[in-house]
C-alpha positions as CSV (number, residue, x, y, z in Angstrom):
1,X,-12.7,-15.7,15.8
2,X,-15.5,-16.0,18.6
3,X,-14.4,-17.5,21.6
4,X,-16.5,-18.4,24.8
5,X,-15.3,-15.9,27.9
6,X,-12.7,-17.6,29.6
7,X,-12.0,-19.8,27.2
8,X,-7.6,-20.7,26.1
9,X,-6.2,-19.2,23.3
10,X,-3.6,-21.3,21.4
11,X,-1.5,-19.2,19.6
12,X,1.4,-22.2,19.1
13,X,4.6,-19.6,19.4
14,X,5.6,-16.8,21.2
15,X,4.5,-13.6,19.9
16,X,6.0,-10.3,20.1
17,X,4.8,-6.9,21.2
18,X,2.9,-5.5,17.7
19,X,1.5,-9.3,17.1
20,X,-0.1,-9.4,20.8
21,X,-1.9,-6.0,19.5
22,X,-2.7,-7.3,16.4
23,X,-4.2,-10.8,17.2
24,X,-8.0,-11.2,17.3
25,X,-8.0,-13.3,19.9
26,X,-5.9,-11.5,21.8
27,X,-5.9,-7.3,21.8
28,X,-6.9,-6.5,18.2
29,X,-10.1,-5.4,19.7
30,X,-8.6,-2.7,21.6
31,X,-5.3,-1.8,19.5
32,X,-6.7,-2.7,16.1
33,X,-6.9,-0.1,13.3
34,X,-4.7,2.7,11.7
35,X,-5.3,4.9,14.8
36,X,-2.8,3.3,16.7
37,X,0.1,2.8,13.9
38,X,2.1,5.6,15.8
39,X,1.7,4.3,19.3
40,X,3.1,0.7,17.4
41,X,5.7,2.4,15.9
42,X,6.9,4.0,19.0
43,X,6.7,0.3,20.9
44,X,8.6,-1.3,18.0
45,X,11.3,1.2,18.5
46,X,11.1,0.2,22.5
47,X,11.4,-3.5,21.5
48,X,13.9,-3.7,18.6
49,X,11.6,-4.7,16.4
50,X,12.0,-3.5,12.5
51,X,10.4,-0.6,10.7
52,X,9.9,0.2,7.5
53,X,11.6,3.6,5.9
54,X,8.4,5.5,7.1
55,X,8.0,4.2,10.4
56,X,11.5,4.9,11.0
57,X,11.0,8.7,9.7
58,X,8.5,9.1,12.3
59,X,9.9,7.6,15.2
60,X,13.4,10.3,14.6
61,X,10.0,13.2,14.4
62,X,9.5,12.5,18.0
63,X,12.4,11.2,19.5
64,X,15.1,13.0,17.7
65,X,17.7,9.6,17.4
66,X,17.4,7.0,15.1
67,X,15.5,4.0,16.8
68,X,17.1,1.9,19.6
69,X,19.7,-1.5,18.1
70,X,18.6,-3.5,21.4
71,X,15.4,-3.8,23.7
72,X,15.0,-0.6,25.7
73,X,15.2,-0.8,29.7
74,X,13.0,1.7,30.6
75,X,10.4,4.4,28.4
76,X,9.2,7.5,29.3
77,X,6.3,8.7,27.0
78,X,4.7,12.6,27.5
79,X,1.4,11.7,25.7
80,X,-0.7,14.7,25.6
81,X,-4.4,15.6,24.3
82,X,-5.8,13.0,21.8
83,X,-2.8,11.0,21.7
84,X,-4.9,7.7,22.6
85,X,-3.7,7.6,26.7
86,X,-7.4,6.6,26.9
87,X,-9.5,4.8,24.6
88,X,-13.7,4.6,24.5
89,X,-15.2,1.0,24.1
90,X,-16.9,0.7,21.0
């Protein structure tokens, strides 16, 4: 999908967190790719959103609880080296 700078995106519903990444015209440019399938992981346990059986397995690794039922308030993350806090155009 090429689009002029500036130019509107229809998108024709509302999408949720993971989508937004996901979209070409919207972030898959900067969120796209296997690299960042733990960060989504972690933000569909923030957001409610369903996992699969592995998914679910990782987010209990680094949380230690099973994911959330309902939209968090508030998350804290301690990223440290190479967890993708930044991220190099390519």
């Amino acid at each position: 999908m090429s689009k002029k700078p500036g130019a509107a995106i229809t998108i024709g519903r509302k999408l949720n967190i993971i989508e937004s990444m996901s979209h070409p015209g919207l972030f898959a440019s900067s969120f796209g790719g296997a690299s960042w399938h733990n960060w989504r992981t972690i933000l569909k346990g923030a957001f409610a959103l369903p996992m699969d059986d592995a998914e679910r397995e990782f987010f209990r690794s680094i949380a230690e609880r099973d994911p959330p039922r309902k939209r968090v308030k508030e998350l804290w993350v301690i990223g440290g080296r190479r967890s993708g806090r930044t991220a190099s155009p390519l």
